[in-house]
ROLUM-508616 format. One line per field, with one value per atom (N, C-alpha, C): residue number from 1; x, y, z; residue in three letters; atom name. Coordinates in Angstrom, 2 decimals, always signed. Example, Ala and Ser with C-alpha at 12.3 -4.5 7.8 and 13.67 -1.06 7.14 Angstrom:
2
nr	[1, 1, 1, 2, 2, 2]
xx	[+13.19, +12.30, +13.20, +12.85, +13.67, +12.90]
yy	[-5.69, -4.50, -3.30, -2.25, -1.06, +0.03]
zz	[+7.80, +7.80, +7.80, +7.08, +7.14, +7.87]
rest	[ALA, ALA, ALA, SER, SER, SER]
atom	[N, CA, C, N, CA, C]
REM end
This chain:
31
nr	[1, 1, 1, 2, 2, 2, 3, 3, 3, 4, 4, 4, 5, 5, 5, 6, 6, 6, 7, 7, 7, 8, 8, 8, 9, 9, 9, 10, 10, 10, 11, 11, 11, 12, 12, 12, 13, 13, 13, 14, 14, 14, 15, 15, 15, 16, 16, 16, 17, 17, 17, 18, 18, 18, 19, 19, 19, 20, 20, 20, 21, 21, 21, 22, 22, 22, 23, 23, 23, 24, 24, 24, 25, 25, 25, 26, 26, 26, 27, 27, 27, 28, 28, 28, 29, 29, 29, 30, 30, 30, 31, 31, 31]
xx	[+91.46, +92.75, +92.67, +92.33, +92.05, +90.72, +89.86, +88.90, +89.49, +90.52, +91.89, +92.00, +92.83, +93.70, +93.26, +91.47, +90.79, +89.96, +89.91, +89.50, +90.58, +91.46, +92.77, +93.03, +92.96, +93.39, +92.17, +90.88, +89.88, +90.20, +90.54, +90.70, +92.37, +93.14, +94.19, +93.87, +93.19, +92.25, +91.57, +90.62, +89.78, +90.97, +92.06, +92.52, +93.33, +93.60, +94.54, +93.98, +92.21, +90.94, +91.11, +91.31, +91.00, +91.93, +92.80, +93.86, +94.07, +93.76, +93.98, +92.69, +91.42, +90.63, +90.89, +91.39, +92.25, +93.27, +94.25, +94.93, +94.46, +93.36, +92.69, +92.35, +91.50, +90.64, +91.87, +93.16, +93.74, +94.56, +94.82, +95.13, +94.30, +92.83, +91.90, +91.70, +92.02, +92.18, +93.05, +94.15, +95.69, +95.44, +94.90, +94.93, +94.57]
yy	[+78.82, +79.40, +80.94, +81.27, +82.83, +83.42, +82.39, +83.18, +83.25, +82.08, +82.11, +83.32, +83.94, +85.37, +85.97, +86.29, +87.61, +87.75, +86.70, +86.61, +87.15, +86.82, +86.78, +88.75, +89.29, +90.36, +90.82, +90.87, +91.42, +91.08, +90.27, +90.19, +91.24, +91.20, +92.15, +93.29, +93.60, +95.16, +95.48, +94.65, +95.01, +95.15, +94.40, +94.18, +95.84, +96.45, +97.35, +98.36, +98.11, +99.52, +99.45, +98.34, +98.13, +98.85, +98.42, +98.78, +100.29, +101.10, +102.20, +102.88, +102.30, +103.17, +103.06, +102.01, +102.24, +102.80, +102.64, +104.15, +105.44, +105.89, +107.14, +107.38, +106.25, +106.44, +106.72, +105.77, +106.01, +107.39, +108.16, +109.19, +110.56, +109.97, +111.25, +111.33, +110.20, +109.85, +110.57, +110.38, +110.90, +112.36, +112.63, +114.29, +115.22]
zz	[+71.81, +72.19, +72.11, +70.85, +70.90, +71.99, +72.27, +73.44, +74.56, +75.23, +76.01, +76.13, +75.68, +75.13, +75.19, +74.84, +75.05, +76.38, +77.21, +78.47, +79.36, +78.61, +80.00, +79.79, +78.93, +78.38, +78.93, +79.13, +79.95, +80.95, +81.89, +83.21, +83.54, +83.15, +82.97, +83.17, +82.04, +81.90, +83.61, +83.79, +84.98, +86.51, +86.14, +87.65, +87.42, +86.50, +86.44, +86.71, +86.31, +86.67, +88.17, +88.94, +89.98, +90.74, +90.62, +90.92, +90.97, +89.78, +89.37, +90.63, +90.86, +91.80, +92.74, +93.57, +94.85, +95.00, +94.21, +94.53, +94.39, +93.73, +93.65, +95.04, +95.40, +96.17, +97.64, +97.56, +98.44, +98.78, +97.79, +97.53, +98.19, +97.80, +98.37, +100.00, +100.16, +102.18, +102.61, +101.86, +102.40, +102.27, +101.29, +101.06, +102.02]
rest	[UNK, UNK, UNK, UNK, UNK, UNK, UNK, UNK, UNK, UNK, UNK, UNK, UNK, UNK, UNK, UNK, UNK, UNK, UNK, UNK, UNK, UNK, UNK, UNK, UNK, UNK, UNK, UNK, UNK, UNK, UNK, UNK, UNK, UNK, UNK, UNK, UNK, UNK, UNK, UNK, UNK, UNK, UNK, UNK, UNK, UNK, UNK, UNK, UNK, UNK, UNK, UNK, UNK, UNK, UNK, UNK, UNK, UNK, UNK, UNK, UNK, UNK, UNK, UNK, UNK, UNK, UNK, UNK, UNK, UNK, UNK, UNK, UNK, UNK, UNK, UNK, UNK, UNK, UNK, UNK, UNK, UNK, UNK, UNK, UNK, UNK, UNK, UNK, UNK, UNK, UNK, UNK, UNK]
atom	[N, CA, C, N, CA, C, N, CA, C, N, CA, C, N, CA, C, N, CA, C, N, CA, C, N, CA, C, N, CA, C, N, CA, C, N, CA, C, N, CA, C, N, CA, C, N, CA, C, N, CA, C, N, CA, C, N, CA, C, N, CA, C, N, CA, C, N, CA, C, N, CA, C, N, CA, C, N, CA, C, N, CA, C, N, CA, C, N, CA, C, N, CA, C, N, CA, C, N, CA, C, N, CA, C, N, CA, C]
REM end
């Protein structure tokens, strides 16, 4: 149950990196 919780909390983490470089990246297009 607790490896549950720390998987899900890494996958959270990564989608938000993800997230966070496409908008960078979308940002530097627009610029």
């Amino acid at each position: 149950m607790v490896y549950t919780s720390l998987v899900s909390t890494v996958k959270d983490g990564l989608n938000r990196n993800l997230l966070y470089q496409i908008i960078i990246e979308f940002v530097q297009i627009m610029a």
